[in-house]
C-alpha positions as semicolon CSV with decimal commas, in nm:
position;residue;x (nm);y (nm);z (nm)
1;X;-6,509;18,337;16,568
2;X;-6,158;18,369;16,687
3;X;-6,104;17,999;16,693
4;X;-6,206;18,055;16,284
5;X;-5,987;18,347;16,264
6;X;-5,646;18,196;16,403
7;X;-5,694;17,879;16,189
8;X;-5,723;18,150;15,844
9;X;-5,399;18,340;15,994
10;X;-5,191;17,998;16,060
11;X;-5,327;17,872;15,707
12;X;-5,183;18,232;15,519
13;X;-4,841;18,237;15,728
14;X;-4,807;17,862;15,600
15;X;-4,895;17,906;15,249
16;X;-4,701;18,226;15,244
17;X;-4,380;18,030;15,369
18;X;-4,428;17,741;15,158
19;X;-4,401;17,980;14,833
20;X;-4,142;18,138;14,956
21;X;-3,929;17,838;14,972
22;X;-4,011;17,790;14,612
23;X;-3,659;17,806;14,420
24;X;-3,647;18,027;14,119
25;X;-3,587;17,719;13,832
26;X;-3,892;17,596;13,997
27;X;-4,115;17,947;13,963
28;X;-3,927;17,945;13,610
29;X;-4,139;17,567;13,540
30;X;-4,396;17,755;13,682
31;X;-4,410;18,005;13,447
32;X;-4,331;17,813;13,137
33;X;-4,655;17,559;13,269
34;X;-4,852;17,894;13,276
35;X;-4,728;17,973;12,893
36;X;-4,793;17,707;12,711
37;X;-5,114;17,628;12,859
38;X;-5,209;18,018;12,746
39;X;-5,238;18,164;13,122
40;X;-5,035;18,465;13,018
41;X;-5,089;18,734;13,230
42;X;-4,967;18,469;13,564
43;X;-4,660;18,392;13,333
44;X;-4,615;18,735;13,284
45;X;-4,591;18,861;13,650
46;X;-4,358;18,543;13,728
47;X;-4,118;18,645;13,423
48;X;-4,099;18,975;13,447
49;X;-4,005;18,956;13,792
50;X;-3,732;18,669;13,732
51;X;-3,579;18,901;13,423
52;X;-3,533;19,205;13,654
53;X;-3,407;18,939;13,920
54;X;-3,174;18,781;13,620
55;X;-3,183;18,917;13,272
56;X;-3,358;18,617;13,109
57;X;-3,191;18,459;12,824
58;X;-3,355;18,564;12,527
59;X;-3,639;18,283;12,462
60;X;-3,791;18,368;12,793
61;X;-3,749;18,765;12,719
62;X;-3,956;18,666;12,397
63;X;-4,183;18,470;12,612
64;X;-4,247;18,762;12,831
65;X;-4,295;18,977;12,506
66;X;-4,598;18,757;12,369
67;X;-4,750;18,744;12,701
68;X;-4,749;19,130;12,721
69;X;-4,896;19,085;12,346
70;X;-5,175;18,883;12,490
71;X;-5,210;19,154;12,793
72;X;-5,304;19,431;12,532
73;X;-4,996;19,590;12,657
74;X;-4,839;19,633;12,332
75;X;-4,619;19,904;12,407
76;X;-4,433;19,663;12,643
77;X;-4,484;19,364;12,350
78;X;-4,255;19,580;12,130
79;X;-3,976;19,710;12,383
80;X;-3,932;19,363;12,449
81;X;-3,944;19,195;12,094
82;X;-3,808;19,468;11,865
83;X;-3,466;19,429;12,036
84;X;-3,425;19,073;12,037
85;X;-3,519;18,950;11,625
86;X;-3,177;18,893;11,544
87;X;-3,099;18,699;11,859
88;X;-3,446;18,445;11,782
89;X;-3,295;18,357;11,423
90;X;-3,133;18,062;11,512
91;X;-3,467;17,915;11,645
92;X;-3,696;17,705;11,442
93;X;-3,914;17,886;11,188
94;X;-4,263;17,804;11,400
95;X;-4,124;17,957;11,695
96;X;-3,989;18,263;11,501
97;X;-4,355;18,268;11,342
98;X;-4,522;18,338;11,707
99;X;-4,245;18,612;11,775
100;X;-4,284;18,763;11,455
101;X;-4,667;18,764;11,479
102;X;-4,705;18,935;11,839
103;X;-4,440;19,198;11,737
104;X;-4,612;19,291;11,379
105;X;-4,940;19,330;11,542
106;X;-4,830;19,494;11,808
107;X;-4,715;19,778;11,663
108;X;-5,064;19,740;11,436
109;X;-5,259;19,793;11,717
110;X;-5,024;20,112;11,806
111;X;-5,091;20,222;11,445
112;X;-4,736;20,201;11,371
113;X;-4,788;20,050;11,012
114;X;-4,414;20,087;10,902
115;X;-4,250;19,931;11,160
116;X;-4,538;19,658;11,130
117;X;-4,479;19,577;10,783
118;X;-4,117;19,403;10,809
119;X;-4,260;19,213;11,114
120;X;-4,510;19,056;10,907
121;X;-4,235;18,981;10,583
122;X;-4,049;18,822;10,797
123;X;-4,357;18,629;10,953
124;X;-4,435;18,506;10,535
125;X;-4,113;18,350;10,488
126;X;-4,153;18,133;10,822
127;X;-4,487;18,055;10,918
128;X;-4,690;17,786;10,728
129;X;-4,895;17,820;10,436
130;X;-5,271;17,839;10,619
131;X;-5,094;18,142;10,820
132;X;-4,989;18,334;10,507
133;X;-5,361;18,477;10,431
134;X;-5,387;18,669;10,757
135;X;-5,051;18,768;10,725
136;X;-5,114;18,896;10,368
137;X;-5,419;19,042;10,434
138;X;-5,279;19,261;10,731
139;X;-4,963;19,339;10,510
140;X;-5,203;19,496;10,269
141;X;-5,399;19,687;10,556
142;X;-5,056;19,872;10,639
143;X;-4,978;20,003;10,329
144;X;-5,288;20,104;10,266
145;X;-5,298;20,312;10,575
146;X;-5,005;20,455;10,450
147;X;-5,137;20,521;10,108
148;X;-4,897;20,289;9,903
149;X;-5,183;20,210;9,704
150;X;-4,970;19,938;9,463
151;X;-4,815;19,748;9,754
152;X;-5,195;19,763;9,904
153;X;-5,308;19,596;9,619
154;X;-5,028;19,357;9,510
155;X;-5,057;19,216;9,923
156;X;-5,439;19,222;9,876
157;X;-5,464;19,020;9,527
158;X;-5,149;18,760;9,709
159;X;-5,400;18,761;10,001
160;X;-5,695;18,626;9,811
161;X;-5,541;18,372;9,634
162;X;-5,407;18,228;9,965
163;X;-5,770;18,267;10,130
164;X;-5,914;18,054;9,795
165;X;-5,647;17,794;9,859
166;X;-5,590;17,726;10,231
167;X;-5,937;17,875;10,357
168;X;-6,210;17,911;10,165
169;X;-6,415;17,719;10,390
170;X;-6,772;17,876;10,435
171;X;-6,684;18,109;10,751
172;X;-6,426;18,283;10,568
173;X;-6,625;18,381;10,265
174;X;-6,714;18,745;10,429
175;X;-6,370;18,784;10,459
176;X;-6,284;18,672;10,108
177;X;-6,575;18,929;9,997
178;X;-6,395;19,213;10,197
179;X;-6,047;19,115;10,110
180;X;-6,225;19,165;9,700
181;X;-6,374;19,498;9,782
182;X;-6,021;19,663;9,906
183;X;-5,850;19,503;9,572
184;X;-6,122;19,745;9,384
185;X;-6,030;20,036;9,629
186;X;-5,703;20,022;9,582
187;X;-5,721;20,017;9,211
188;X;-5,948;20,335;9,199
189;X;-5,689;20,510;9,403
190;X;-5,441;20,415;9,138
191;X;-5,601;20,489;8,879
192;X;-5,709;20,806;9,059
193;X;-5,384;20,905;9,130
194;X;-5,202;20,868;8,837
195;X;-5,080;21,207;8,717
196;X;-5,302;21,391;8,410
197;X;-5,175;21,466;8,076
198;X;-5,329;21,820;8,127
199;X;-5,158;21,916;7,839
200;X;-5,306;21,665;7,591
201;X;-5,489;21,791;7,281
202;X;-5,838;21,708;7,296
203;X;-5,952;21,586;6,946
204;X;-6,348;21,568;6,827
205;X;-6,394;21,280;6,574
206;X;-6,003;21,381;6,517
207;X;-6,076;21,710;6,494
208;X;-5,880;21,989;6,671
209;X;-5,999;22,262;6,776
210;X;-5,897;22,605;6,569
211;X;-6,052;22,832;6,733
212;X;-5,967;22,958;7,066
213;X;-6,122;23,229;7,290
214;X;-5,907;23,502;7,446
215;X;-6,093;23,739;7,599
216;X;-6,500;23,734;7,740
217;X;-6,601;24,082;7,801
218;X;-6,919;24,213;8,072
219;X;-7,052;24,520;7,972
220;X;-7,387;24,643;8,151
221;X;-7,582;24,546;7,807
222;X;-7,415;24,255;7,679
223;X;-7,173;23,978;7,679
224;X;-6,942;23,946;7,412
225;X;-6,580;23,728;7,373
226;X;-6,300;23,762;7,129
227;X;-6,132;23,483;6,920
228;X;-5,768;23,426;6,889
229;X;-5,844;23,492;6,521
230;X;-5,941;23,864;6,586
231;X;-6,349;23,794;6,506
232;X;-6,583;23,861;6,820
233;X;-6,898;23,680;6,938
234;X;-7,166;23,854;7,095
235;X;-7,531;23,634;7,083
236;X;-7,720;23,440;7,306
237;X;-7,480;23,150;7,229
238;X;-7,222;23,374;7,473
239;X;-7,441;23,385;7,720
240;X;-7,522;23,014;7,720
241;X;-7,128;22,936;7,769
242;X;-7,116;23,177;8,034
243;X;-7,454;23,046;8,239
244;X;-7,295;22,634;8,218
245;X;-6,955;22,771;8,407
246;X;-6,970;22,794;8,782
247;X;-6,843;23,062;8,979
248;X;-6,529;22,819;9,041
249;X;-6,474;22,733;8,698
250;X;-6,494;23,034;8,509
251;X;-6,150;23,210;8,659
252;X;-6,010;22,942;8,443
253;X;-6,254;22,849;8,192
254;X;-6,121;22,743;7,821
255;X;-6,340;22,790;7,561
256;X;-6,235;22,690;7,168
257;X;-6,410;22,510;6,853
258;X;-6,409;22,322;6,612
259;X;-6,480;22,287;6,258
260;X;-6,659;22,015;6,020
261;X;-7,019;21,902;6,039
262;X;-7,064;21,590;6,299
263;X;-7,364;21,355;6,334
264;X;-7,455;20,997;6,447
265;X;-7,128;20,928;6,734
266;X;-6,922;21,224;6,883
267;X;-6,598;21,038;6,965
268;X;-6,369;21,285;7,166
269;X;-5,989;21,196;7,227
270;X;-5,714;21,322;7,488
271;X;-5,918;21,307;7,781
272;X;-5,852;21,149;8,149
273;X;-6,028;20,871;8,342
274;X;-6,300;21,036;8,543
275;X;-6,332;21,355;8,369
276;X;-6,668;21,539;8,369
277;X;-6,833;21,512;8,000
278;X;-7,180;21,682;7,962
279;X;-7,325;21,772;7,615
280;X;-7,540;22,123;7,581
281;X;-7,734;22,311;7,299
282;X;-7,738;22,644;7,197
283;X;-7,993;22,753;7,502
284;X;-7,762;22,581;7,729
285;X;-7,987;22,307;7,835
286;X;-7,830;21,984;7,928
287;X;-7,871;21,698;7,697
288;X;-7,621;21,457;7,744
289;X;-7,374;21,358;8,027
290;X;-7,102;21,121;8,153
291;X;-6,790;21,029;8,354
292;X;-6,509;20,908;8,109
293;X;-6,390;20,574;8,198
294;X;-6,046;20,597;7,972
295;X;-5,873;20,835;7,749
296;X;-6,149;20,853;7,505
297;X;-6,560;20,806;7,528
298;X;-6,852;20,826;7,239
299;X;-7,153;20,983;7,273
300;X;-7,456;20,901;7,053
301;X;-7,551;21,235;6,881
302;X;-7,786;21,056;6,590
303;X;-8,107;21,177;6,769
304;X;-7,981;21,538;6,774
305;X;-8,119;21,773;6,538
306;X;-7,937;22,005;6,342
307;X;-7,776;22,303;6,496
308;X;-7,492;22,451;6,740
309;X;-7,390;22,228;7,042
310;X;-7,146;22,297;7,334
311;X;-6,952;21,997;7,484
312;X;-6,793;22,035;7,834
313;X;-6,511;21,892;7,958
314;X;-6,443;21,968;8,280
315;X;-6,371;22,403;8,248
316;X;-6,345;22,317;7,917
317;X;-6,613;22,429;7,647
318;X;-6,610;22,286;7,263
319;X;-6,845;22,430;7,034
320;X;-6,939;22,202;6,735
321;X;-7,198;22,179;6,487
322;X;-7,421;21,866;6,419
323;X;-7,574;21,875;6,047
């Protein structure tokens, strides 16, 4: 046992000397060997210890950068590459392309989208055209997370066409399905966001409304509501309007008609994608509904009989008569 024991001592204190008389250039080789064969984290420990030893020039500082990239340590990734970009432009565009990669999606990973997003430009106008889809397709993912819902959708729809040209090859068709279903997101959010014309005259078969209500007044016996016109309704047609609002909506409820005699399509005008349509009569029950796709939608009324209808619009009531 101590014969093993002093051959295990003599074998450490001669391996330990024989690395020690290593020179640095040659730990340097080492590390570069270690790099490009994609042992990162044993070129990491040799660089970072010859950069506080040195100050490496600024390849191996990028070197040291990607490994910490490949480390998960992405916080380190981006001390180390943000500060050297404009020293790495004199190097050929597939290098730059690495460098520009493990800095963008560094600060992905950190969820730091806008500092990502010039990484990656820079990455498009260097790296080769099979490494533009990616690219494009995380370019899109940062300004959606930031909620630039355009620049989402114009990187999604360039990262689609580059997917259908360089790699539609069968593995990449979930991805070419997902990159399809974010185009559609992003377009609902634009459409969804763009601002309402609340101020746009709603128009029934070109109709306008000339007849506004002013006032709705609860008394313990009855419900009655003025006209802008001076005349007052009091019926069960009142009540009707008042039983479709919701507590919410009738603070701010709008209530007008029209006149004229409408039958076989009810085409109403000055309304907003994805506005709340629903079609009543005069006992308030429901007989028609929809979500407006555009500015303007039809209902069929031809199977309607005769009588006093009440179209809502959101908190907006339209009484109309169908002959």
């Amino acid at each position: 046992m101590k014969r093993l024991l002093l051959i295990i001592l003599t074998t450490f204190v001669f391996s330990a000397g024989a690395y020690s008389q290593v020179s640095d250039s040659e730990r340097l080789g080492m590390a570069l060997d270690y790099f490009q064969s994609g042992k990162y984290h044993e070129a990491m420990l040799i660089l970072s210890e010859l950069d506080q030893n040195y100050n490496l020039n600024p390849r191996f500082k990028a070197y040291l950068g990607v490994c910490y990239f490949y480390e998960w340590n992405y916080e380190k990734a981006c001390f180390h590459l943000d500060s050297l970009m404009k020293k790495l432009e004199v190097f050929a565009p597939a290098e730059r392309a690495v460098y520009y990669y493990a800095d963008a999606e560094s600060h992905f990973n950190l969820k730091e989208y806008e500092k990502a997003i010039p990484m990656y430009e820079q990455m498009l106008l260097v790296c080769q055209d099979n490494e533009k889809p990616e690219t494009l397709y995380r370019l899109g993912f940062c300004y959606m997370f930031i909620e630039e819902w355009q620049n989402a959708l114009d990187n999604f729809d360039s990262a689609l066409s580059y997917y259908r040209r360089f790699r539609n090859s069968v593995d990449q068709q979930s991805r070419i399905t997902q990159i399809e279903k974010m185009i559609n997101g992003c377009k609902e959010k634009i459409e969804a966001n763009k601002p309402k014309n609340i101020n746009q005259i709603i128009t029934l078969n070109g109709n306008k409304p000339d007849k506004t209500a002013t006032q709705i007044v609860f008394d313990e016996k009855k419900i009655s509501m003025q006209w802008n016109d001076s005349t007052t309704m009091s019926n069960d047609l009142i009540n009707s309007i008042v039983n479709i609002f919701n507590e919410d909506e009738i603070a701010t409820a709008k209530i007008s008609s029209v006149s004229g005699l409408f039958s076989n399509l009810l085409t109403i005008d000055g309304i907003n994608k994805g506005d709340k349509l629903a079609i009543y009569d005069i006992k308030g029950t429901l007989k028609k509904e929809a979500i407006a796709n555009g500015t303007n939608f039809q209902f069929d009324i031809s199977s309607f009989n005769t009588g006093i209808y009440l179209l809502k619009i959101n908190n907006h009531i339209i009484k109309f008569t169908i002959k």
